[in-house]
N, C-alpha and C positions, 0 to 999 in steps of 0.2 A: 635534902629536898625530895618530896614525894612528889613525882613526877607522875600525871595522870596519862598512862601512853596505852597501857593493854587494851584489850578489845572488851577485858570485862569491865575492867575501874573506868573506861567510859561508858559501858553501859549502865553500869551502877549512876556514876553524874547524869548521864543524861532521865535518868527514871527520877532522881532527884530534884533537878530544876523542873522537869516537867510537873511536878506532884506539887513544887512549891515548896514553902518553908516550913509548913505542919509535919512531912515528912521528914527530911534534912533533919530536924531536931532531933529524929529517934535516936540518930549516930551520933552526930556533931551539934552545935550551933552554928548556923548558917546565918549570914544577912545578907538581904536581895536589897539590891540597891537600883532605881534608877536612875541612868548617868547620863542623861543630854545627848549626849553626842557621842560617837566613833573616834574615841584616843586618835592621834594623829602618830604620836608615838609615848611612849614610855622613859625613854631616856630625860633625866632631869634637863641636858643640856638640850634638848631640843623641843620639848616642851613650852606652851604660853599660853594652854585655854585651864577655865576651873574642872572641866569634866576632866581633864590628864591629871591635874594636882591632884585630885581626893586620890585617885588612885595612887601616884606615885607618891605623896605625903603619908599613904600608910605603908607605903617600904622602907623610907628614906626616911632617916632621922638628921637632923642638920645639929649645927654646935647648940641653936637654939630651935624650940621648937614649940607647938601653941597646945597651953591648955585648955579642957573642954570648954572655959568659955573666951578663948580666942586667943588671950593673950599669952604673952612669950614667956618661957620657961625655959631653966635648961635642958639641955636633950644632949647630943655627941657627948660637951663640954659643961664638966659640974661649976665651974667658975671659973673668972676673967676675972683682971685687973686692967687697968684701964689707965697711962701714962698720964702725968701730970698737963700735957699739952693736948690730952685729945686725938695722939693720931696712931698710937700704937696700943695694940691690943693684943692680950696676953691671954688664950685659952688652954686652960685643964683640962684634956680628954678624959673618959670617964674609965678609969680602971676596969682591963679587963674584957672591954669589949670589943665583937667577935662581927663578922662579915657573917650571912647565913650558913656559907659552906665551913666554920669553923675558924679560919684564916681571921687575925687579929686585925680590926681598926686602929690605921695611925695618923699621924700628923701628917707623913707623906700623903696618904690617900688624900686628905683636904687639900694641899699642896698641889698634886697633881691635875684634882678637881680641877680648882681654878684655876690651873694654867690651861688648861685643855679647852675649857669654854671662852677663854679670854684668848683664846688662838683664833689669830683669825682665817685659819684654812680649815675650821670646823664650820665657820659660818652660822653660828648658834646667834640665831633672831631675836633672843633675849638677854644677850652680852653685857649692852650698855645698861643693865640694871646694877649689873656693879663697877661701875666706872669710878666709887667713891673709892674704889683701892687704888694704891700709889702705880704711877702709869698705866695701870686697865687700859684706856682710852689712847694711849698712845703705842700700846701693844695690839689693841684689837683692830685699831684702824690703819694698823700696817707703816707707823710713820715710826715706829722703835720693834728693834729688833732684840733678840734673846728673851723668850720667855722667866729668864731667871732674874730678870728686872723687875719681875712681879711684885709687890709689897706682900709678898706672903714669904713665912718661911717653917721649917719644920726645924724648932730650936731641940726639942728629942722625939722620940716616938711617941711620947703622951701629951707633951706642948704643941702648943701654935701659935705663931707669931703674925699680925697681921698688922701693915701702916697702911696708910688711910693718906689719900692727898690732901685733905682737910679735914677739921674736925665735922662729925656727922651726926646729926641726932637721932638719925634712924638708923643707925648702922645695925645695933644689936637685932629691931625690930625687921631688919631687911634679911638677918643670918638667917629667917624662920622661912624664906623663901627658898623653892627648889632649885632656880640658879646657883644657889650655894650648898645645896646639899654635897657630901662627897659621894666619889664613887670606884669600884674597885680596880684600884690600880692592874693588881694581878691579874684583871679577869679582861680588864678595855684593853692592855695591853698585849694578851694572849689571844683575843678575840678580834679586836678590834667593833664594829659596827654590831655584829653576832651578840655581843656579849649581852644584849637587852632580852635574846630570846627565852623563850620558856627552857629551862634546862640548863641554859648559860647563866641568865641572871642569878645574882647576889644580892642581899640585903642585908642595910643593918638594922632599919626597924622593925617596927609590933607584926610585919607581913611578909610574906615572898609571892615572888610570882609562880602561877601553879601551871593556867592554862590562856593561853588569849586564841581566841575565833573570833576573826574580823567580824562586825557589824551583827556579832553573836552575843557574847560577853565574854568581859577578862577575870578569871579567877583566880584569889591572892589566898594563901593559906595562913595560921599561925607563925611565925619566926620561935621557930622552942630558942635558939642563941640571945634571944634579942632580952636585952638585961634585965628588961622590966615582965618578962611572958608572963609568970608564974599570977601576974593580973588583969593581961588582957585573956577576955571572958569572951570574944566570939571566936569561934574556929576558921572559920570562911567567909570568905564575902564573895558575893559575885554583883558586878559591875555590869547592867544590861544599859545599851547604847539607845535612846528612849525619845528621840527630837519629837518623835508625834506623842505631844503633849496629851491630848482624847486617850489615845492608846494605853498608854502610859497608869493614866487617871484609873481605868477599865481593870487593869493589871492590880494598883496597890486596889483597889477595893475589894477584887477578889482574893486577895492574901498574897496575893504571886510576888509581890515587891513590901519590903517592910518601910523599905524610906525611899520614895520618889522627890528628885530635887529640884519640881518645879512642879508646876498646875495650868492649865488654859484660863485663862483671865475670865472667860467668857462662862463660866462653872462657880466664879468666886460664891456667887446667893445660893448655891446650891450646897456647896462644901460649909460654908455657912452653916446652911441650917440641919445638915445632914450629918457634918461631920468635923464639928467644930474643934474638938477635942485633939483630932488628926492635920488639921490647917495650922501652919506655923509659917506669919509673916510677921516680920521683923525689920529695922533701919538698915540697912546694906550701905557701905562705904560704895558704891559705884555709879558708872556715868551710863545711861542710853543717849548714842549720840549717831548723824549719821555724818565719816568724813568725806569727804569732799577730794576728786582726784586733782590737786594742782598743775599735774600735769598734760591735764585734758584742754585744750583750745577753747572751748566754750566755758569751761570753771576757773579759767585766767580771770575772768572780767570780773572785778569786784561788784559790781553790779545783780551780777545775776545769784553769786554767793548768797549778796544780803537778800535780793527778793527769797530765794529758796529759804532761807531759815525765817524770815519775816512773815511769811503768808501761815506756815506749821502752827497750830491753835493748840500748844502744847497742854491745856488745861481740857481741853475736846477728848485730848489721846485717854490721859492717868481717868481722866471723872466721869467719861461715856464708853472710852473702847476696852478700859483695862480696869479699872475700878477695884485693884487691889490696893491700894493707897501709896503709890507712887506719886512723888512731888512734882512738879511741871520743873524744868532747868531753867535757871536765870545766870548760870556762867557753866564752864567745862571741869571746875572741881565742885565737888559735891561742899556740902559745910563740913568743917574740919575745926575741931579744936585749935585756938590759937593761929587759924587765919581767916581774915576779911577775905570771901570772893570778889572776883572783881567781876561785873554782870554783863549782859548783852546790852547794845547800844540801844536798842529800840523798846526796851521795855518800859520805858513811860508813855507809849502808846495804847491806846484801846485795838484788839483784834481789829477791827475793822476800819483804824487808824491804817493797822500795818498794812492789812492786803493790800487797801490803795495804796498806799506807798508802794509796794512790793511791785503790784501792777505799773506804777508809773515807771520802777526802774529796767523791769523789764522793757517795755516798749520804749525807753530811753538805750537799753542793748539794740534795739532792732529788732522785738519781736513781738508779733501782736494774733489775734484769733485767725487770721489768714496765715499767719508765717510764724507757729509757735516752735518753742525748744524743744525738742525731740532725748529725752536722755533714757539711758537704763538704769534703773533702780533695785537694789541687789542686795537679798537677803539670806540668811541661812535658814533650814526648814523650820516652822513652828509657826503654829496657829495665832499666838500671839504678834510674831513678826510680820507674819501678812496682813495680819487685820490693820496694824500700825501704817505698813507699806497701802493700802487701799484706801485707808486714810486722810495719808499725807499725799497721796498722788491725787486725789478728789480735792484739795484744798492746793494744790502744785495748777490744778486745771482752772482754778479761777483767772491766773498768773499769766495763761498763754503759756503753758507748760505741760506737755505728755508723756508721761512715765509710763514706760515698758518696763512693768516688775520679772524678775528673773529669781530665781530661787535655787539654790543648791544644799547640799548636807554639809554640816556646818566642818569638816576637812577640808572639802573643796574651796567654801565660801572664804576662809580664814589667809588657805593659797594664794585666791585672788586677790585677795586684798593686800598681802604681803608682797604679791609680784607688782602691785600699781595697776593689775586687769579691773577698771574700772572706772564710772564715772563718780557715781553716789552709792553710796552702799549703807546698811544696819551694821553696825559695832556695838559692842559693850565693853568697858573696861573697870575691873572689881580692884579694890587699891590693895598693894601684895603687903602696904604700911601706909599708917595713916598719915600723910605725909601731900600736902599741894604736888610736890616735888614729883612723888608717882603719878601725878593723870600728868603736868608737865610737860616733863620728859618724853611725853608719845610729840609732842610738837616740835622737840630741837632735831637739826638738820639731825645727828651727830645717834638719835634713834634707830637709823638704818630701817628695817622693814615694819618695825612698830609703828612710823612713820607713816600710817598706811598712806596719809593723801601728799607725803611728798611737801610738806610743807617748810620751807626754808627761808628765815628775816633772820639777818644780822642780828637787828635789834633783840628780839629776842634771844636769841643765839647767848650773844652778849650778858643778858641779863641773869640766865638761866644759870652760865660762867659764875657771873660773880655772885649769884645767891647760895652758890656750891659753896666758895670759899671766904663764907659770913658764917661768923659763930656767934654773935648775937643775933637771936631769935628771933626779936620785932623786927630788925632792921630786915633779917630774911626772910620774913615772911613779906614785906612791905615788897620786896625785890620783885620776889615773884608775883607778887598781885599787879606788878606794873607791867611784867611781861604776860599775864593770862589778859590784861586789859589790851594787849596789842593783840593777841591773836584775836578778842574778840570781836574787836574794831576789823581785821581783817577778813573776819567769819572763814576762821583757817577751817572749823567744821561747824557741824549742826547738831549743837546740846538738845538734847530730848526731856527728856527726864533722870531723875534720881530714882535707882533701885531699891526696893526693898526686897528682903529674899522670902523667894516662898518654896517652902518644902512640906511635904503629907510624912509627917513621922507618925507610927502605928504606935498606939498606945500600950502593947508592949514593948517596946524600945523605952530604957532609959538611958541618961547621962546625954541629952542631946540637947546641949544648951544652947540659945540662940544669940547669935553675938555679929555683930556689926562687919566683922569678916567673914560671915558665913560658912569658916569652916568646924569642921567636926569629925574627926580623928576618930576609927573604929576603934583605937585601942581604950578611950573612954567609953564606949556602950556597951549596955548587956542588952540580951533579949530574955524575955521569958514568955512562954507560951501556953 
């Protein structure tokens, strides 16, 4: 690994990001990326926003991994066999392949992966994403002891063995997630927490890490070990942390950024007409939603739940504030191949059915223009989010409701919402597989801090159980549509809209297919300038 440390090779980068990408090319291929938000960290196990995955899915190769236009292929593991029953699973590592620093990928490394993030004295916030493995959930919530109870096993150094508590349909489709990525044994072991650093870290995919400056950018190099190099065609990426959408905008126009991966809503008739060519919005699997703290005194009362989502003119937000063709939400999973959403209670109402409603339940809580709900409203930075939050606090004030908007940078904001510091807050959640079961999951007790509003029904609980351990399809799909119908009878949170992604790819950039997961792996682009 080339370590950028001297006083020259940073003066050299530093002349190079400053000059932009025209430059960079004389030496290398470079790609500037803008990336939403400040990594929180880089470690797969401690990860859970998309600004961390791009980066960390171009280090990290999983057993399976996603083709340029999303879908799963293999990657670690050239082929799997799959047991007559469905619960055991048999992967191929791929001959030959090497961690960055030289040192071989084995079967241990996935092995230890997953014991380590299903430990629950790492405390990895993203755990219960593999809970379909055999005791995960009874390992990670501390109620079984011995990590060697895992359903994983290393049958030799190039096999993997994985049981499954049930049969899963998305199992293969979940491997391409960074929870399951492996990671270096030799190096977590030698290092411990250190080993993520520039210098320490390893890879086994298309990148390594070169250089990270907080709230600067993170720079990943070639992997020359990584099996497939001799095709990926860019040299560098650097990752600039970009929440101020305007800013951002200002940046890819002038050349500075080759693919920003967002836009100010409020720009769309502009990009439009200026720069149609470069505007790439597309169907996005995810939720805008905002949840709701349960464990707040005043968001107890079922009541005020429903006015707060009741009075929201979700069609106001997508078709006046944001006009990039986002869909208005009528349940908490987006539409999904192969399952019926189940919707919100009020939508056979006209908008101005609901506010009165909304209005009569508030002042049935006890609050009215003299004595309104006083709550804070909490979003992470971005031009978009506030307009949204200004919004819905102007249509909240019809209600006898005052929202104090509160804003932070989306590390902070994400914090608070995992620690329960909250009343209502802005979230999004992008599906990691296409699957009810991923937005789901954020509502069972059993979620831990994905949980953000604390949300906790038997019933559901219940349902959620046994739609796990249904291998018939309809029936499991029907499972779950009875458990997303209770939370939304509860109004456990506040569905917004459906995503679509929007990203400015420069029309030199090729191989940037757009795909319903909105990712796109460096090792499929070239540039050419």
């Amino acid at each position: 690994m080339r370590i950028l440390t001297t006083a020259l090779a940073r003066a050299a980068l530093a002349a190079t990001l400053v000059a932009g990408p025209a430059v960079a090319a004389q030496a290398e291929t470079v790609l500037h990326v803008g990336n939403l938000g400040e990594p929180d960290t880089l470690d797969p196990h401690h990860a859970s926003g998309t600004w961390e995955n791009r980066i960390i899915g171009d280090m990290f190769l999983g057993l399976l991994t996603e083709a340029a236009d999303g879908t799963a292929i293999p990657g670690a593991a050239t082929s799997w066999q799959v047991s007559d029953d469905g619960l055991t699973y048999t992967f191929d590592l791929r001959d030959g392949a090497t961690w960055s620093d030289g040192v071989p990928v084995t079967a241990d490394d996935f092995v230890f992966a997953l014991r380590r993030i299903l430990n629950p004295e790492l405390a990895a916030k993203y755990a219960s994403i593999l809970y379909p493995i055999k005791n995960a959930e009874a390992l990670n919530s501390g109620t079984m002891s011995g990590m060697e109870n895992l359903g994983v096993r290393a049958v030799n150094a190039d096999t993997l063995e994985v049981t499954l508590e049930a049969p899963t349909p998305f199992f293969l489709e979940l491997l391409t997630h960074y929870t399951a990525f492996p990671v270096p044994m030799h190096k977590v072991e030698a290092l411990g927490d250190d080993w993520v650093k520039p210098g320490n870290m390893v890879s086994n995919g298309a990148y390594q890490l070169v250089e990270w400056l907080s709230q600067t950018h993170v720079i990943v190099e070639k992997n020359d070990a990584f099996y497939d190099a001799d095709n990926v065609s860019i040299d560098k990426v650097v990752f600039y942390p970009s929440e101020d959408r305007n800013a951002a905008l200002r940046r890819f126009r002038a050349g500075e950024f080759d693919i920003n991966t967002d836009f100010p809503s409020e720009q769309i008739d502009w990009l439009k007409e200026n720069m149609p060519d470069e505007t790439r919005i597309a169907p996005y699997l995810g939720i805008y939603y905002y949840p709701i703290n349960h464990n707040d005194p005043a968001m107890q009362d079922e009541r005020v739940r429903a006015a707060l989502s009741m009075a929201i003119d979700r069609a106001a937000i997508t078709e006046q504030v944001l006009k990039t063709g986002e869909i208005p939400a009528e349940s908490f999973v987006p539409p999904l191949p192969g399952y019926s959403v189940a919707k919100m209670p009020f939508l056979s109402m006209s908008q101005a059915e609901r506010v009165a409603e909304a209005k009569r339940l508030m002042e049935a809580a006890g609050y009215s223009s003299s004595n309104p709900l006083s709550l804070t409203l909490r979003y992470n930075t971005s031009e978009n989010h506030k307009r949204i939050a200004v919004a819905v606090s102007a249509m909240w004030k019809q209600i006898h409701v005052n929202a104090d908007l509160h804003n932070a940078d989306v590390a902070v904001h994400y914090n608070d919402l995992e620690q329960g510091d909250f009343q209502v807050a802005r979230a999004g959640w992008i599906a990691d597989y296409p699957d009810a079961q991923n937005f789901l999951f954020l509502l069972q007790t059993n979620a831990g801090v994905l949980n953000y509003g604390r949300y906790s029904v038997p019933e559901f609980d219940a349902l959620m159980e046994q739609a796990a351990l249904t291998t018939d399809l309809e029936t499991r799909a029907r499972i779950m549509r009875e458990a997303e119908a209770i939370a939304l009878a509860d109004h456990a949170n506040i569905p917004i809209y459906y995503y679509v992604s929007k990203n400015l790819v420069g029309t030199h950039v090729s191989g940037f297919v757009d795909n319903a997961k909105d990712i796109h792996r460096t090792r499929w682009l070239t540039v050419s300038r």
